[in-house]
N, C-alpha and C positions, 0 to 999 in steps of 0.2 A: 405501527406494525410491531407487534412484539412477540408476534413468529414467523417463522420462515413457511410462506405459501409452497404447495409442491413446486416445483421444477419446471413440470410439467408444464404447470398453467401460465407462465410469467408470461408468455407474450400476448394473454389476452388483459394480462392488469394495465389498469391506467397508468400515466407516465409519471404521475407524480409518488404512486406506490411505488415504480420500479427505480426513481429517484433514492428514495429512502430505503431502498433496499440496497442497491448498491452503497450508499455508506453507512450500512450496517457492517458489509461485507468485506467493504475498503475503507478508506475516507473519504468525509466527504472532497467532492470535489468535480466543480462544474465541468473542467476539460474533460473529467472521464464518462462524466455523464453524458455528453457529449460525442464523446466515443463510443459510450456502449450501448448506450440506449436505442437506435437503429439496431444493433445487432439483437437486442433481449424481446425489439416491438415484432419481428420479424423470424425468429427462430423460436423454433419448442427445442427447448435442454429433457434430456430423459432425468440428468440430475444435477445438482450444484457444482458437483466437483468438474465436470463437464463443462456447465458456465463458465466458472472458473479460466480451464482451459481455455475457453475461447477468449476472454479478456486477455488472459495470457499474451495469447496468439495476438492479439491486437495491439499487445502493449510492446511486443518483440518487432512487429515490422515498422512502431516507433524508433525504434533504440536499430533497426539495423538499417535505416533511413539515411541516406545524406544529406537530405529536404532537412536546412535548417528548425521551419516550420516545425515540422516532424518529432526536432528533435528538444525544441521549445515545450512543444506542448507535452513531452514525454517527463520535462524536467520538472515542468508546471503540478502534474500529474504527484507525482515521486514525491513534492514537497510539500505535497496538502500532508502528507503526514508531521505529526506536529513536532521540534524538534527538542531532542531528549532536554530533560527536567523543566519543560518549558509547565507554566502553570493552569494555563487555560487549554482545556481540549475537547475534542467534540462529539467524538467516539467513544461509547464504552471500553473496546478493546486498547484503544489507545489508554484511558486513565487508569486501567492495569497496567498495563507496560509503565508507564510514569508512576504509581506507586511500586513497582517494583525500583525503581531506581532511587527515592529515597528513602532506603535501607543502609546503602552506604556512606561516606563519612563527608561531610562537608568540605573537603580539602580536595575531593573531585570532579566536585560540579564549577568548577573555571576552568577543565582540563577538560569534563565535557562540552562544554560549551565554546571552547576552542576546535574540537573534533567536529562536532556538529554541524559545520558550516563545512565539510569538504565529504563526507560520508553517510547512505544512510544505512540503516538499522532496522533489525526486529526482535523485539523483546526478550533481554537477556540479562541477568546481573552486570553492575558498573565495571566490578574489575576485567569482563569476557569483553563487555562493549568496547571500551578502552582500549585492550589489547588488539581486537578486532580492527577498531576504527585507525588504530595506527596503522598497522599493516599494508590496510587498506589505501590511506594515504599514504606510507613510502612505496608502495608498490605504483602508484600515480598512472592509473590506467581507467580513464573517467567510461571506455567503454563497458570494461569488467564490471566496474562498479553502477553501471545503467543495469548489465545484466542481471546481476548479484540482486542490486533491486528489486526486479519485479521476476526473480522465482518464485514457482507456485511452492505456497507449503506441503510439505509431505500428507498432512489432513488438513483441508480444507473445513473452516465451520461451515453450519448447517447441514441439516437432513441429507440426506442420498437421492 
């Protein structure tokens, strides 16, 4: 698939199209497909950013869960993303984000990869991430940081 189908139509594609389109759009990642897939087989989106929202929506009553289940599979979820200067990735969008991180100096990838295991991220130079993922970790609020996670971006990719 190496364009985005209208919107429209997703809930008549096959499940293995709508597979690979969700980790176009995320990562991949079987809990989500899992998750979303019922909702993409069963709803017409007028348009992506809409989809979008609705994973949203599905990914938020993970995170505001106290069904540990809930809150496994939301982590599950979170960490298919692959983690900063890690070499193998799976995603286009992700090996941008990874070539944007080495640009910076060899003296911060032990510092990131220390941060790494306690925060995640979206694609932003080392010294923003760093300062970011610190934060993040003294501020020690693994809910925020569920939240923080799965905000939509202000433009979602793909067509309208």
């Amino acid at each position: 698939m190496s364009t985005l189908p209208p919107a429209t139509t997703l809930h008549h594609l096959p499940t293995d199209h709508l597979t690979r389109l969700l980790d176009l759009l995320f990562e991949p990642s079987p809990p989500l497909h899992a998750l979303a897939l019922p909702l993409l087989t069963s709803t017409s989106f007028p348009t992506y950013p809409a989809l979008i929202a609705a994973i949203h929506g599905q990914l938020s009553t993970l995170a505001a869960s106290d069904n540990p289940d809930h809150l496994d599979t939301l982590s599950t979820i979170l960490c298919s993303h692959p983690r900063l200067g890690e070499k193998h990735v799976d995603s286009e969008q992700s090996r941008a984000e990874q070539a944007q991180l080495h640009t910076g100096h060899n003296h911060d990838e032990a510092q990131l990869n220390a941060l790494n295991t306690d925060v995640f991220v979206n694609g932003r130079p080392r010294p923003v991430i760093m300062e970011n993922m610190r934060a993040r970790i003294d501020r020690g609020l693994v809910e925020a940081e569920r939240q923080e996670a799965i905000q939509v971006p202000s433009q979602p990719p793909g067509p309208a």
